[in-house]
C-alpha positions as CSV (number, residue, x, y, z in Angstrom):
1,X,0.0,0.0,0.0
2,X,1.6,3.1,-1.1
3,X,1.0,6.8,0.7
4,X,1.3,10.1,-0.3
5,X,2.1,13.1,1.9
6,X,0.1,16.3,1.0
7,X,3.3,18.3,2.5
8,X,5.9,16.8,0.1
9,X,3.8,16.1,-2.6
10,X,4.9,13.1,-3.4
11,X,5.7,9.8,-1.9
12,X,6.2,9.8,1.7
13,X,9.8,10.0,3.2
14,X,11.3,8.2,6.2
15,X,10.4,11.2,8.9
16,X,6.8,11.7,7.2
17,X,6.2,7.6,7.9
18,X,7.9,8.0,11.4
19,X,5.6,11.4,12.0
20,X,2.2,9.5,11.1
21,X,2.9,6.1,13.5
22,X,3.8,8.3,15.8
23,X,0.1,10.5,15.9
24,X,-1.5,7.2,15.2
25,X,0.2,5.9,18.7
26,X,-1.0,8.4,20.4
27,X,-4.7,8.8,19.5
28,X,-4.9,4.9,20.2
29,X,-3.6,5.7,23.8
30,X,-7.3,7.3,24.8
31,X,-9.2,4.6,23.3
32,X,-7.0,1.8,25.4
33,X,-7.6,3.7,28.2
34,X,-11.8,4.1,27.6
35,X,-11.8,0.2,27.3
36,X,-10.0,-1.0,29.8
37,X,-11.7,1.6,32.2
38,X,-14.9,-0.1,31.4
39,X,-13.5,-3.7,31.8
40,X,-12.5,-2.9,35.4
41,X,-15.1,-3.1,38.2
42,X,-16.1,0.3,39.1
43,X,-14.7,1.2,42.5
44,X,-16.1,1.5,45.6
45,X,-17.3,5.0,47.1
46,X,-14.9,6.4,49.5
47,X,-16.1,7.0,52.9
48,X,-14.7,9.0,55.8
49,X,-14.7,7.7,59.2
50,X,-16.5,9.8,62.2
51,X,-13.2,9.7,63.7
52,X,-11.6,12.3,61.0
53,X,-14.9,14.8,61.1
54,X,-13.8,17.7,62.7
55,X,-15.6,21.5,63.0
56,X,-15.0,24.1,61.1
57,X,-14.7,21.4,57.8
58,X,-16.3,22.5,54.7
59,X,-18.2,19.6,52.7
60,X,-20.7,19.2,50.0
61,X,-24.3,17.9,49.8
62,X,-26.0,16.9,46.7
63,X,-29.8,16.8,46.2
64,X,-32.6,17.3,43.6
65,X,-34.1,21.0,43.9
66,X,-36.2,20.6,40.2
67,X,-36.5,17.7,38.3
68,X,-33.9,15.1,38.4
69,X,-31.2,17.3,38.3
70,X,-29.2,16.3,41.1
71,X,-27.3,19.5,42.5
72,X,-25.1,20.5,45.1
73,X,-24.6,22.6,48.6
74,X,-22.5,23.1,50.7
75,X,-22.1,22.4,54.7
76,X,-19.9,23.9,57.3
77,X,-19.5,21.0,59.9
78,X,-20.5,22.6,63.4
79,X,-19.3,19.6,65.5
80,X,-20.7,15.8,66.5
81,X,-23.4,14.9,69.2
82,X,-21.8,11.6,70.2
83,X,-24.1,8.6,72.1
84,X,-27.4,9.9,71.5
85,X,-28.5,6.9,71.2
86,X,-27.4,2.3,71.4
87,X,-23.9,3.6,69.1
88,X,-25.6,6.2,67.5
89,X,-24.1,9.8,66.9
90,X,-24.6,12.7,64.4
91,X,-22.6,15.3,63.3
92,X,-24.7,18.7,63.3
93,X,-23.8,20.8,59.9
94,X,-25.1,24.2,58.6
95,X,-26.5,24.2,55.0
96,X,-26.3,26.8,52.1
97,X,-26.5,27.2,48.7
98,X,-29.3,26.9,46.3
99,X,-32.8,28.0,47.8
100,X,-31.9,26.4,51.4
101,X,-31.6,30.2,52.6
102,X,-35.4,30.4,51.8
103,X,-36.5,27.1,52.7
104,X,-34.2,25.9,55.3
105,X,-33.7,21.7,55.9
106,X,-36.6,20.4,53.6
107,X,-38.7,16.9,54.0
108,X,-38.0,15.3,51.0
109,X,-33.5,16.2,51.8
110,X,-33.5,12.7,54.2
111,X,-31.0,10.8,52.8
112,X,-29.0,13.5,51.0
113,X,-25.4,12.4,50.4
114,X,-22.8,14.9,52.6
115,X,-18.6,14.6,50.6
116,X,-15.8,15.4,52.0
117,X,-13.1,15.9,49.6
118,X,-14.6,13.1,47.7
119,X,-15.4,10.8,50.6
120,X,-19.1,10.0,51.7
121,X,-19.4,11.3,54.9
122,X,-23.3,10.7,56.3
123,X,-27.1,11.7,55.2
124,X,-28.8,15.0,56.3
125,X,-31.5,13.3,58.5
126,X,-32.4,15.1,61.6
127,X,-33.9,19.2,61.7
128,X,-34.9,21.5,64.5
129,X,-38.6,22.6,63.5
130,X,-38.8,25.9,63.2
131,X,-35.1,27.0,63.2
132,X,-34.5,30.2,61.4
133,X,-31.2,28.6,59.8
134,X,-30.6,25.5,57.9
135,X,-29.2,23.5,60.8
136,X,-29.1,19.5,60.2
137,X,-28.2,16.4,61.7
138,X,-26.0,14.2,59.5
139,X,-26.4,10.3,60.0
140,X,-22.6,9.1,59.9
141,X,-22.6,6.9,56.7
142,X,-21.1,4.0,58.9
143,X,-23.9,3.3,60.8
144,X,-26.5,3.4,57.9
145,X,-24.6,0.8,56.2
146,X,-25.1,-1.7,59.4
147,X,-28.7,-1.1,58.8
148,X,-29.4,-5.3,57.8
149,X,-28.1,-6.2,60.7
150,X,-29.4,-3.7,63.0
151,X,-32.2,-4.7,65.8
152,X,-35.5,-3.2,65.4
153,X,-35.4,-2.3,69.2
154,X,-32.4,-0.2,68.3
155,X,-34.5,1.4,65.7
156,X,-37.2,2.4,67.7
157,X,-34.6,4.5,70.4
158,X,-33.5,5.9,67.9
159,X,-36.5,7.7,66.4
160,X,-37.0,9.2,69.8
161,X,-36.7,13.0,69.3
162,X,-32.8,14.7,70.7
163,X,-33.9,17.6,73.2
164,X,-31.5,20.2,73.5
165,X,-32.2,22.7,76.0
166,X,-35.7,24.1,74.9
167,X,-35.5,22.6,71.1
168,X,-35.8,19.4,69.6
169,X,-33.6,18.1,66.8
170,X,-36.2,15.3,65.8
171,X,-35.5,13.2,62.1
172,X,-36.6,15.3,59.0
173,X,-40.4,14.1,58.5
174,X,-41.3,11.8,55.8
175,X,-44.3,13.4,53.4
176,X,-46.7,10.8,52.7
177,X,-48.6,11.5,49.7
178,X,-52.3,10.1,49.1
179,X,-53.2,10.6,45.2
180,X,-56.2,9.5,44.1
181,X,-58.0,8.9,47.7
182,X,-60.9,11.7,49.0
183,X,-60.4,14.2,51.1
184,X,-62.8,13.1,53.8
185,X,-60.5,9.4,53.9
186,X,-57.5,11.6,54.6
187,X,-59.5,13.0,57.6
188,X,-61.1,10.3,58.9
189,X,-57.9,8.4,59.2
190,X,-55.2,11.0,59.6
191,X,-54.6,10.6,63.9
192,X,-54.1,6.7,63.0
193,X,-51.7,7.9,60.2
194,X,-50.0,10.6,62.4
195,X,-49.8,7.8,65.3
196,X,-48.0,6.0,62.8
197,X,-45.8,9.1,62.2
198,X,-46.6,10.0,58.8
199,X,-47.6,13.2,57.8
200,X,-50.0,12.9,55.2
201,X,-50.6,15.0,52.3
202,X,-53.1,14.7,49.4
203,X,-52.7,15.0,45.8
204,X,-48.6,16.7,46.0
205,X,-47.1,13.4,43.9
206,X,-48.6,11.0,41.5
207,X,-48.8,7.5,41.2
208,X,-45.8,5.6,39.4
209,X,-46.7,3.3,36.2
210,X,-47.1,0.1,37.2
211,X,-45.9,-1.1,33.8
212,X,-42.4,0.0,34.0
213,X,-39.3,-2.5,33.6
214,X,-36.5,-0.9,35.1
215,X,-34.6,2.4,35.2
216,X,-34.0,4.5,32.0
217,X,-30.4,5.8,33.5
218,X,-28.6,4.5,36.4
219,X,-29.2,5.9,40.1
220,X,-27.1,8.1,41.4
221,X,-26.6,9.6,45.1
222,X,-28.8,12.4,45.5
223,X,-31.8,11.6,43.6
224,X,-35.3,11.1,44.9
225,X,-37.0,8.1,45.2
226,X,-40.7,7.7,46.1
227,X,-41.0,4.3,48.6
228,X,-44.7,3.1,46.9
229,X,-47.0,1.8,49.6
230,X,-50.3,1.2,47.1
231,X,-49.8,2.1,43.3
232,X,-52.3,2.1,40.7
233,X,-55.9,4.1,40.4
234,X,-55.0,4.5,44.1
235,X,-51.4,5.3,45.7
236,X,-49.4,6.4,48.3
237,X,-45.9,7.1,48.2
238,X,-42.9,8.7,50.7
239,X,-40.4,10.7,49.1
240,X,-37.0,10.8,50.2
241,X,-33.3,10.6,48.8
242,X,-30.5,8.2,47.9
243,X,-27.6,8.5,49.8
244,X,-25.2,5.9,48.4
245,X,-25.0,2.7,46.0
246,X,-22.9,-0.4,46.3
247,X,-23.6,-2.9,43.3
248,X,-28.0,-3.3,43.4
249,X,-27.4,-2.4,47.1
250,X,-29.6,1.2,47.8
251,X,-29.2,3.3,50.9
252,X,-31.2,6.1,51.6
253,X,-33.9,8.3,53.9
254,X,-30.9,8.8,56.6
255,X,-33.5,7.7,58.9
256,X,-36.3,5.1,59.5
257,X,-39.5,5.1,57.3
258,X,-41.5,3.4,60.0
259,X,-39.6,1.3,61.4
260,X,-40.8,-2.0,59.8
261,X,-37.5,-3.9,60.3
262,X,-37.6,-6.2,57.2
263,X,-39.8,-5.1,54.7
264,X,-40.4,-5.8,51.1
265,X,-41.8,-2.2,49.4
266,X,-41.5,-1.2,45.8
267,X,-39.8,2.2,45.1
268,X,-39.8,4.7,42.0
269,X,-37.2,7.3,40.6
270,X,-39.2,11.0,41.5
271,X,-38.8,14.1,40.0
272,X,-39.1,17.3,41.8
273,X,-42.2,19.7,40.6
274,X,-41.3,22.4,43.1
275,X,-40.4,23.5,46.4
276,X,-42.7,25.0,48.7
277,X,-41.3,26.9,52.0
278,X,-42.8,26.9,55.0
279,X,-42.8,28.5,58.6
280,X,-43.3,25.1,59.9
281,X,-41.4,23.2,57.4
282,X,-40.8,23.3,54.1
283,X,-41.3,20.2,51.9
284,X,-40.4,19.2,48.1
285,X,-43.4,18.4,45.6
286,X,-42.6,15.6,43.9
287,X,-44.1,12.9,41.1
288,X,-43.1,8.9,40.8
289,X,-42.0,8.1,37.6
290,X,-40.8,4.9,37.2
291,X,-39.8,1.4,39.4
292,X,-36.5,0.9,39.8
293,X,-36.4,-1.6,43.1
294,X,-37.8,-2.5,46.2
295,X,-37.0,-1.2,49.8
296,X,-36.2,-4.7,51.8
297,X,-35.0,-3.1,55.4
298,X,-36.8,0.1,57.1
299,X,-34.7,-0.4,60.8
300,X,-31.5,1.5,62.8
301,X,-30.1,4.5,61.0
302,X,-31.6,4.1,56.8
303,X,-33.9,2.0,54.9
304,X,-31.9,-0.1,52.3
305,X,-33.3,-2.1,49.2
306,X,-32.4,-3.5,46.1
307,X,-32.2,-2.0,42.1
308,X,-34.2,-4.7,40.0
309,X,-35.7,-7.0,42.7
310,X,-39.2,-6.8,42.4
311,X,-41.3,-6.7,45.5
312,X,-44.5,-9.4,46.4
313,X,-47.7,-7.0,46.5
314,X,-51.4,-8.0,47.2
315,X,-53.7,-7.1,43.9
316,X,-56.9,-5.6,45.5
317,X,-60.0,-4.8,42.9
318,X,-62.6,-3.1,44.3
319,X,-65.7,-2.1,42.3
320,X,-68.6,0.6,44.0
321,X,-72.1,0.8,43.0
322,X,-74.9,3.3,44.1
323,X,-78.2,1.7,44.2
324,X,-79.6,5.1,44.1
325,X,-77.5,6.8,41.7
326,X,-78.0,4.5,38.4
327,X,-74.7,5.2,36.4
328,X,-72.6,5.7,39.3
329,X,-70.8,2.6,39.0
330,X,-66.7,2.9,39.8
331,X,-63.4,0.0,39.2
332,X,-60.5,0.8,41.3
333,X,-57.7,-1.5,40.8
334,X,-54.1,-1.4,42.9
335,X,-51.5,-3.2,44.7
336,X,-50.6,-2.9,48.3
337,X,-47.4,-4.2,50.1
338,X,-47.0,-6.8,52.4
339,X,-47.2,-6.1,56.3
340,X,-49.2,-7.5,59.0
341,X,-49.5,-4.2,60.4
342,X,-50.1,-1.5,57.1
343,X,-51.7,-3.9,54.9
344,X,-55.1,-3.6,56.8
345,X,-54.9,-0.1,57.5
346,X,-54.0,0.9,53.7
347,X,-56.3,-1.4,52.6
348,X,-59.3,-0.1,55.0
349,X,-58.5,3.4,53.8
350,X,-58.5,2.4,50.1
351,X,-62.1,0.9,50.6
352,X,-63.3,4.2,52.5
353,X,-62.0,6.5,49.6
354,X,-63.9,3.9,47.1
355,X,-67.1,4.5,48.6
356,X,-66.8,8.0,49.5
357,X,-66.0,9.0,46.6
358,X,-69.2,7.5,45.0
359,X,-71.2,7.5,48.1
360,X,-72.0,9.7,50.2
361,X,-70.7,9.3,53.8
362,X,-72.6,11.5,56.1
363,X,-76.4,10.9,56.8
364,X,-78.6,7.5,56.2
365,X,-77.1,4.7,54.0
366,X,-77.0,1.0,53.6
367,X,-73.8,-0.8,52.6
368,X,-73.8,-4.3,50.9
369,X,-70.5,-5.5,50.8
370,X,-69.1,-8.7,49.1
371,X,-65.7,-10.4,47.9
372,X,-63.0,-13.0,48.2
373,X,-59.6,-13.2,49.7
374,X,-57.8,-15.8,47.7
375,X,-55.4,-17.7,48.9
376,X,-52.1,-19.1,48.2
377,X,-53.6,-22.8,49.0
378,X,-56.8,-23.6,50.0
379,X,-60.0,-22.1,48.2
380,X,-61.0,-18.2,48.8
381,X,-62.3,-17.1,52.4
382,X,-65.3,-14.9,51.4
383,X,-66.9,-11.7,52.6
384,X,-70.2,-10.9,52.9
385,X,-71.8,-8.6,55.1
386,X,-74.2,-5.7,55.3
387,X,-74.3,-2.2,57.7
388,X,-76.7,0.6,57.5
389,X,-76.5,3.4,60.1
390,X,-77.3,7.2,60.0
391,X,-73.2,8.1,60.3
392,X,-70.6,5.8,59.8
393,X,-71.7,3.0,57.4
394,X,-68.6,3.2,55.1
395,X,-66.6,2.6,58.0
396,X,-68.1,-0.1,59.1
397,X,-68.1,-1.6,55.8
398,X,-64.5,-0.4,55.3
399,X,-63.4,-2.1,58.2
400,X,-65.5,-5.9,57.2
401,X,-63.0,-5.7,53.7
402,X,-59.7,-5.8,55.9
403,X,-60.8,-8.4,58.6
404,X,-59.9,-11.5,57.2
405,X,-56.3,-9.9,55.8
406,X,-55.7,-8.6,58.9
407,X,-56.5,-12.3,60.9
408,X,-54.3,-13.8,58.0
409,X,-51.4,-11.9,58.1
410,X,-51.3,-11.7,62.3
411,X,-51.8,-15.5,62.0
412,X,-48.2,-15.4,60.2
413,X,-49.2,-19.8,59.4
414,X,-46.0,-21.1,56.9
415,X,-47.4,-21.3,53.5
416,X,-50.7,-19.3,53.5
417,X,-50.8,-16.1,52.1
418,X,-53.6,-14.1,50.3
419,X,-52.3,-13.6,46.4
420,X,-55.3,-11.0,45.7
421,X,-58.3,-9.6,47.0
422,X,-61.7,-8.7,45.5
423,X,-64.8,-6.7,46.3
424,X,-67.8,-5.6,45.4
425,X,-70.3,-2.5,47.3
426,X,-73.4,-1.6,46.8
427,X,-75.0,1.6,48.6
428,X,-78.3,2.7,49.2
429,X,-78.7,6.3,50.3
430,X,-81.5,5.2,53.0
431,X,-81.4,3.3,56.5
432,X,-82.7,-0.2,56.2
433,X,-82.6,-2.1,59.3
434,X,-84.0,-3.1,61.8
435,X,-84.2,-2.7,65.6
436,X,-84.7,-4.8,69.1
437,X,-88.2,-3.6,70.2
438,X,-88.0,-6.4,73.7
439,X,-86.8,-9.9,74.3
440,X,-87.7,-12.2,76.7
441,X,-87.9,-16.0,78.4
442,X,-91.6,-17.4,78.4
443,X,-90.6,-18.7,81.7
444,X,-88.2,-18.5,84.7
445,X,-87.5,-21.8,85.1
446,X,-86.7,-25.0,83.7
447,X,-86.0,-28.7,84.3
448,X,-83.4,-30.9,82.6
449,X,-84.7,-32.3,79.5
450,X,-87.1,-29.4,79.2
451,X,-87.4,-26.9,76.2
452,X,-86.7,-23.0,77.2
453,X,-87.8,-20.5,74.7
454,X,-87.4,-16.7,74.0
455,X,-89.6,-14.2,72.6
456,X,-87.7,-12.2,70.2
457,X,-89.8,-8.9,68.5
458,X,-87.9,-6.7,66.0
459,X,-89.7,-3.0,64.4
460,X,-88.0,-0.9,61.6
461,X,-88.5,2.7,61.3
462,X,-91.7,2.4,58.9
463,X,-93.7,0.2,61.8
464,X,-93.1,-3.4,60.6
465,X,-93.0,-6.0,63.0
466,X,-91.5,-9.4,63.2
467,X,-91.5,-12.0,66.0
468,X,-89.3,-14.7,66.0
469,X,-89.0,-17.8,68.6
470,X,-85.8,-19.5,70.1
471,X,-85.9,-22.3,71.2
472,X,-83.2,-23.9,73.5
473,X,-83.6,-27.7,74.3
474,X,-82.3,-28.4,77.5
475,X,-80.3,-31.5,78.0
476,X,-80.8,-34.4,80.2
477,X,-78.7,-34.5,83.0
478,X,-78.2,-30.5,82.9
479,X,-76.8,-29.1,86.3
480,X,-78.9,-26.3,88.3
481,X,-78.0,-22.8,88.2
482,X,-78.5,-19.8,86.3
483,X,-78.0,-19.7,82.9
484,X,-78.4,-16.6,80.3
485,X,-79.6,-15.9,76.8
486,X,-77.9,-13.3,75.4
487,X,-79.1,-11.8,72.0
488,X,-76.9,-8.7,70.0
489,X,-76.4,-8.3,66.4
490,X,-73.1,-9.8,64.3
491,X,-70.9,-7.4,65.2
492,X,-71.4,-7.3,68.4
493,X,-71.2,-11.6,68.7
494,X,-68.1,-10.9,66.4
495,X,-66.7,-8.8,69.2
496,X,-67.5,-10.9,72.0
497,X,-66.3,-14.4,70.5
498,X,-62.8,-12.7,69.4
499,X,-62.1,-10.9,73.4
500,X,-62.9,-14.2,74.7
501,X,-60.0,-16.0,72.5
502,X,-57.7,-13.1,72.8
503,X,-54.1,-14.4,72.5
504,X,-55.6,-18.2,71.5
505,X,-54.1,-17.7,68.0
506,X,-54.6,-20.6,65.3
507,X,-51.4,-23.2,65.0
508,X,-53.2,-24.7,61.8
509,X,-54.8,-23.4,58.2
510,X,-57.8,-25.5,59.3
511,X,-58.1,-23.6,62.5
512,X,-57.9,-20.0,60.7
513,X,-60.5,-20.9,58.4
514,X,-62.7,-22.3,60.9
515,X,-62.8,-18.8,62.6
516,X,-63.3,-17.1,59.2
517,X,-66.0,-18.9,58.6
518,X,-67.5,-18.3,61.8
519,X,-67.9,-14.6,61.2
520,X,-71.6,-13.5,62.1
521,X,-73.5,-11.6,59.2
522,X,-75.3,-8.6,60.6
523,X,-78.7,-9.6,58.6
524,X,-79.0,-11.8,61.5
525,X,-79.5,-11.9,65.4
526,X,-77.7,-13.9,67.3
527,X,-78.7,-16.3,70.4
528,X,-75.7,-17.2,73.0
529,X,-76.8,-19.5,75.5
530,X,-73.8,-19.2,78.0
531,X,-72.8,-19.7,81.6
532,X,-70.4,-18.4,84.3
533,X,-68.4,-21.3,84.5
534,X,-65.1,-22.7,84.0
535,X,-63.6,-23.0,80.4
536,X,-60.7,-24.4,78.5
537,X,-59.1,-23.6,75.8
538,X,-56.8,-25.3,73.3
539,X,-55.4,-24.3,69.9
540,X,-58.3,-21.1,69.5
541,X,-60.7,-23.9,70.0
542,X,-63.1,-23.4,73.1
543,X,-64.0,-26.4,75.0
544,X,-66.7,-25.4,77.6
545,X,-68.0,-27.0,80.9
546,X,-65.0,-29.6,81.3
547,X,-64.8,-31.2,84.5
548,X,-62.2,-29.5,86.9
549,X,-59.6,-33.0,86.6
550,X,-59.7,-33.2,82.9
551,X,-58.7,-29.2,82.3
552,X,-56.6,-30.0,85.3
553,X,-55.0,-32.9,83.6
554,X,-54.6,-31.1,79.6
555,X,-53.3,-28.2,81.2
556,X,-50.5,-30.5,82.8
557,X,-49.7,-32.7,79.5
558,X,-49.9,-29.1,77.2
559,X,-48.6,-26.3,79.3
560,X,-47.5,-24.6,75.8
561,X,-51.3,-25.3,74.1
562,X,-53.2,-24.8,76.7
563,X,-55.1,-22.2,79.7
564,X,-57.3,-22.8,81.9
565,X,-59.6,-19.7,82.4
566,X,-61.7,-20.0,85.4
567,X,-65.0,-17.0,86.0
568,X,-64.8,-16.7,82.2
569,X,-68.3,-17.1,79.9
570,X,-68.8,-20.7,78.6
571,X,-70.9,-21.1,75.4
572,X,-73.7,-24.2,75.3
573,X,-75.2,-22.9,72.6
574,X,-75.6,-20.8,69.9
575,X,-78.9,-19.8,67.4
576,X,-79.0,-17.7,64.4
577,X,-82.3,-15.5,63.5
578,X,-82.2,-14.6,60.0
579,X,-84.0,-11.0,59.3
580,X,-84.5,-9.7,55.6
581,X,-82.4,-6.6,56.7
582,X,-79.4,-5.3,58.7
583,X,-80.0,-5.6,62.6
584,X,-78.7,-2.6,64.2
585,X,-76.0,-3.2,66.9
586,X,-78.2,-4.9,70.2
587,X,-77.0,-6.9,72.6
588,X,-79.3,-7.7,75.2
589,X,-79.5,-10.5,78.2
590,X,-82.1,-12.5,80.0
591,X,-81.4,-14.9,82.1
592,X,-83.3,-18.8,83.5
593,X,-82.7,-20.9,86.5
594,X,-82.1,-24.8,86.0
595,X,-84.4,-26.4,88.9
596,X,-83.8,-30.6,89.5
């Protein structure tokens, strides 16, 4: 192959060719350099030990003030709180830059990433409410990456607020946003939310789409991530920030969340619609955007997760129809995490909102509810209930849908879990029910072997009347003594049945569903023929009346399985009253003496 070279115009000489290999060496330098770069592992983020912080050092933040953009301000380290708390400490810093001087330490910063010269130092995670300057407490980055293998004891210390003379330096709240659920939901349940410590706000983020795969860029320290407690036509979300990134490994939040030790909880990539500053606190706006991984530790100093693992929810459907408003037929569809302890509460609130928002919640109604819970063996434990009252009858209705979820996931049986949930309401905008007018034995007193009856009559608000007769067959051999009827309404057996097996919680699937089952409809009244005597119980499983030497003897052989409960109520029978509407909440008692 012959060259030419454009300066000699001709055929190339010896210090042309010499010239050209020697360019071509050097632009092939770059290029090795790119590829072999990307053939190493990337290296580890440099952290600096709380042993090298010192005040008066100057370090940088970085944090997402619009958008995605992450950006960066600065801190003047003002010294380190040691042992507030089991090995915890935090280094108090000043932040500027950006709009902090307007806003101060905003929810939304927890889990900001704090350098020095290059090395992670913490998370801003802790702020004095109302402080006039932008005054934070730093999480040490050593002590958020322990946070798999901290305690969940040690987390709860921890989130106890730091006083310092008359101030508190408490960790930077968590905003919780609600988006699509009603603004009456928000208040009916915000003191059990704020018990929980979240501070809920409604409509300030949107769901994330359930249909993405993964990230569109990689994460990187400093960006928001929403932690997504229900997505879909219904969600809630907590915003907070990413702090570092080892591998798929995610720290962030500089904090707890709520203290759910392990924890399996989908989170998005958020953008930041704006800030708004506030006397109290200010707070960022921000919208999900897209999955990226699940959150699978909320305990000690950070909740941690994984980018790519894909977290176990519960699909609920839940479809609400006004009997008195033809056309006002809605479908709400979402998923809701996992827990023993939100999963109830999340779910009762998405039920409320469903019915609120196409039923009205204050004044007469009548609420028809029916579904399924199915299960991950075993066939589906069904709902089916009805509630009518002048206030309250979502609530009461809200609160039948989460029941059986919240018996199954307390039960915490190996191998039985729901994998989706169904319902279906229907609302009347009127008060059909009816009410205990008198009840009553025929008779005082009774032999063995004798039948006692009660005179039940029932009236609803229009006048109607219906009498109905119980009948209690006495048995042969039957001890003296007094003995009482007691009649109430479902929820009020319900009620009854579950205080008396307080703490006797299933060991077996067959035992759960036996209780499920069990469950009183309120288009019923309900007989209890009970008395005062000693009972036994074994496995959830009453066994009434026993002779003193046999309980004696089963609570000797199965100290573990078994308590004997002297004094307490002892069921010998029980009578259901069907009624062609709701019976309002009743319970009343009358009682009949066995004579020999």
């Amino acid at each position: 192959m012959r060259h030419h070279c454009h300066n000699c115009h001709g055929r190339w000489s010896n210090l042309c060719r010499r010239v050209y290999h020697e360019r071509m060496r050097l632009r092939l330098i770059p290029l090795a350099t790119l590829l072999l770069a990307q053939a190493l592992p990337a290296q580890p983020q440099a952290i600096i030990p709380l042993s090298e912080v010192r005040a008066g050092q100057r370090a940088t933040g970085r944090t997402v003030f619009s958008g995605n953009k992450v950006e960066e301000f600065q801190v003047e380290i003002l010294g380190i709180l040691e042992n507030l708390g089991p090995k915890q400490n935090i280094i108090l810093g000043k932040l500027s830059g950006g709009p902090l001087e307007k806003t101060g330490v905003m929810q939304g910063m927890s889990g900001s990433p704090v350098y020095l010269n290059g090395r992670l130092m913490g998370a801003v995670a802790l702020a004095f409410p109302f402080a006039k300057e932008a005054i934070a407490g730093i999480r040490p980055i050593e002590e958020m990456l322990t946070v798999e293998s901290s305690a969940i004891t040690e987390r709860l210390e921890a989130a106890r607020p730091i006083t310092l003379g008359e101030t508190r330096l408490v960790d930077i709240a968590t905003p919780v946003s609600f988006s699509g659920f009603t603004r009456g939901t928000l208040d009916h349940f915000a003191p059990m939310l704020r018990d929980l410590g979240l501070d809920p706000r409604q409509g300030v983020a949107g769901g994330a789409p359930v249909n993405a795969t993964g990230p569109s860029k990689p994460l990187q320290p400093g960006e928001m991530i929403s932690v997504q407690l229900v997505s879909g036509d219904l969600s809630v979300g907590a915003d907070g920030t990413v702090t570092h990134i080892d591998g798929k490994k995610v720290y962030a939040f500089g904090h707890r969340f709520m203290g759910l030790g392990d924890a399996e909880m989908p989170f998005a990539r958020s953008e930041v619609i704006t800030l708004l500053a506030n006397v109290s606190t200010s707070f960022k706006i921000s919208s999900a955007k897209q999955w990226i991984g699940s959150i699978l530790a909320d305990r000690n100093a950070a909740v941690s997760g994984e980018i790519g693992r894909k977290a176990d929810l519960i699909p609920v459907n839940v479809n609400v129809k006004n009997l008195s408003r033809p056309g006002s037929s809605r479908n709400y569809q979402m998923n809701v995490i996992r827990d023993r302890f939100l999963s109830p509460l999340l779910l009762q609130m998405a039920v409320y909102s469903a019915i609120d928002g196409t039923e009205r919640t204050l004044g007469s109604a009548t609420v028809h509810i029916t579904g399924k819970v199915n299960m991950s063996t075993g066939g589906p434990i069904d709902v089916d209930n009805q509630y009518a009252a002048d206030f309250g009858a979502p609530a009461q209705a809200s609160l039948a849908a989460v029941l059986p979820l919240s018996f199954i996931l307390q039960s915490k049986l190996p191998n039985w879990k729901p994998l989706s949930m169904e319902f279906n309401i229907e609302a009347r905008e009127s008060r059909e029910a009816w009410q205990l007018d008198r009840f009553y034995a025929r008779r005082n007193s009774y032999k063995p072997g004798e039948t006692a009856q009660f005179d039940a009559i029932f009236r609803k608000e229009d006048g109607a009347e219906v009498r109905k007769l119980i009948s209690y067959p006495i048995p042969e051999g039957a001890g003296s003594g007094i003995i009482y009827a007691s009649l109430s309404d479902g929820a009020t057996a319900n009620g009854l049945e579950n205080r008396l097996n307080f703490g006797s919680n299933p060991r077996t699937r067959e035992q759960a569903l036996k209780f499920l089952s069990a469950q009183r409809k309120n288009t019923s009244a309900w007989v209890r023929i009970w008395r005062a005597d000693m009972s036994f119980d074994i496995g959830g499983e009453s066994m009434p009346a026993l002779p003193s030497s046999v309980a004696l003897l089963f609570a000797k052989s199965q100290p573990s399985q078994a308590s004997l409960q002297p004094g307490r109520p002892s069921k010998l029978a029980e009578f259901e009253t069907p009624l062609s509407e709701v019976l309002t909440a009743v319970s009343r008692t009358v009682q009949i003496e066995i004579k020999p």
